[in-house]
C-alpha positions as CSV (number, residue, x, y, z in Angstrom):
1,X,136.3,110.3,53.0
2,X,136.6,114.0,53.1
3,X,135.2,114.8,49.9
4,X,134.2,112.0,48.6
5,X,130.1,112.7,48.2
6,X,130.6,114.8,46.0
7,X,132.7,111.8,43.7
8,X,130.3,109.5,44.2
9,X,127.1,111.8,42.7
10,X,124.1,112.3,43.9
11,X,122.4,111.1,46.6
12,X,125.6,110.2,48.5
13,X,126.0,111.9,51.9
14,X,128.9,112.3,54.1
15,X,128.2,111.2,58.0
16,X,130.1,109.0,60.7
17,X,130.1,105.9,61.3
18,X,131.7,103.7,64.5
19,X,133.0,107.4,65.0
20,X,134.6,107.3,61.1
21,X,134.1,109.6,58.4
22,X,131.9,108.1,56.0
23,X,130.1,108.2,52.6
24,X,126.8,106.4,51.9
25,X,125.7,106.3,48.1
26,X,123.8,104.1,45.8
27,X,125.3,102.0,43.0
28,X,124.1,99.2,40.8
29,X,125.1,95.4,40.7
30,X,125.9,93.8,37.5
31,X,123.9,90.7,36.0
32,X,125.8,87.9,34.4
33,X,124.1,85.1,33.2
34,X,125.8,82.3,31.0
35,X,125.8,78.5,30.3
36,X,128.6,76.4,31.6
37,X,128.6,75.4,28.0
38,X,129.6,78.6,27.2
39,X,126.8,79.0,25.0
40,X,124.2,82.1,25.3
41,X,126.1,84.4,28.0
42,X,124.7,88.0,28.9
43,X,125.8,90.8,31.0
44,X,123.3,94.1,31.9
45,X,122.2,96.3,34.6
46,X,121.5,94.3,38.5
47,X,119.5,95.3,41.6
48,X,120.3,98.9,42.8
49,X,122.6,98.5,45.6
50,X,123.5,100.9,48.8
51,X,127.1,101.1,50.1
52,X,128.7,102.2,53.1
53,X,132.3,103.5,52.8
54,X,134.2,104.0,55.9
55,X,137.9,105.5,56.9
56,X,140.2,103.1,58.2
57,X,140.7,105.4,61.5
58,X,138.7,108.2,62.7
59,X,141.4,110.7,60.9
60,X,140.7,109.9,57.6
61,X,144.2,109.4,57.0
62,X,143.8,107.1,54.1
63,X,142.4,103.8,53.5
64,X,138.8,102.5,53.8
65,X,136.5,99.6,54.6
66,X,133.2,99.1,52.1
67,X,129.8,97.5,53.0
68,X,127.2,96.7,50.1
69,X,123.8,95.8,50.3
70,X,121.1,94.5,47.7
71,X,118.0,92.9,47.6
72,X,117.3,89.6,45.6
73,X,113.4,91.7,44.8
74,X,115.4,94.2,43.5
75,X,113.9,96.9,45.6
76,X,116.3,99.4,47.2
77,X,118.0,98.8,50.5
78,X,117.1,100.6,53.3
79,X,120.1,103.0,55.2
80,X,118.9,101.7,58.7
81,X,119.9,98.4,57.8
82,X,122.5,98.9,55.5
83,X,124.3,101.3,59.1
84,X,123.5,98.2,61.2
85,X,125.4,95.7,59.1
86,X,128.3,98.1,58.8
87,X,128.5,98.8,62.2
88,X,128.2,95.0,63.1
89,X,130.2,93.5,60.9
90,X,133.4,95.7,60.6
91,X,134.8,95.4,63.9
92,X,135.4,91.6,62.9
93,X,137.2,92.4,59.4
94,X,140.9,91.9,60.0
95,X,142.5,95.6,59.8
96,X,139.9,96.8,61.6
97,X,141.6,99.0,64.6
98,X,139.2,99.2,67.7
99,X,138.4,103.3,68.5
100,X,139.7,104.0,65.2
């Protein structure tokens, strides 16, 4: 995660999370639409999305777990909740190493 804001452009900010490095930035989805007939398909800019990318272990010693969040209004995410679902739902992913 070292380093990585400053990929990702700007607007993404370096903090911890579950005691991990991490990078929260902004992103877009993509919009597909097409007919199972095959006929009139289309592909564009989606909703802005926020993400959440933490280090496998508190060392940063390679590897990482991602979060996304978007909102079917297409308004942006919020941080606060994009943290809580982060924090709540990767302890359960498999690979997921309690105290990191």
């Amino acid at each position: 995660m070292a380093g990585s804001a400053a990929l990702l452009g700007v607007g993404a900010r370096q903090q911890r999370v579950l005691e991990r490095p991490a990078v929260v930035y902004a992103d877009r989805t993509i919009s597909i639409r097409f007919r199972l007939d095959g006929r009139d398909s289309d592909s564009g800019p989606g909703v802005p999305a926020r993400t959440v990318t933490v280090a496998r272990d508190a060392k940063d010693s390679g590897g990482s777990f991602e979060v996304s969040l978007w909102r079917a209004d297409g308004a942006v995410p919020d941080d606060a909740v994009l943290l809580r679902v982060a924090e709540k739902v990767l302890p359960t992913v498999p690979g997921w190493a309690a105290g990191g």
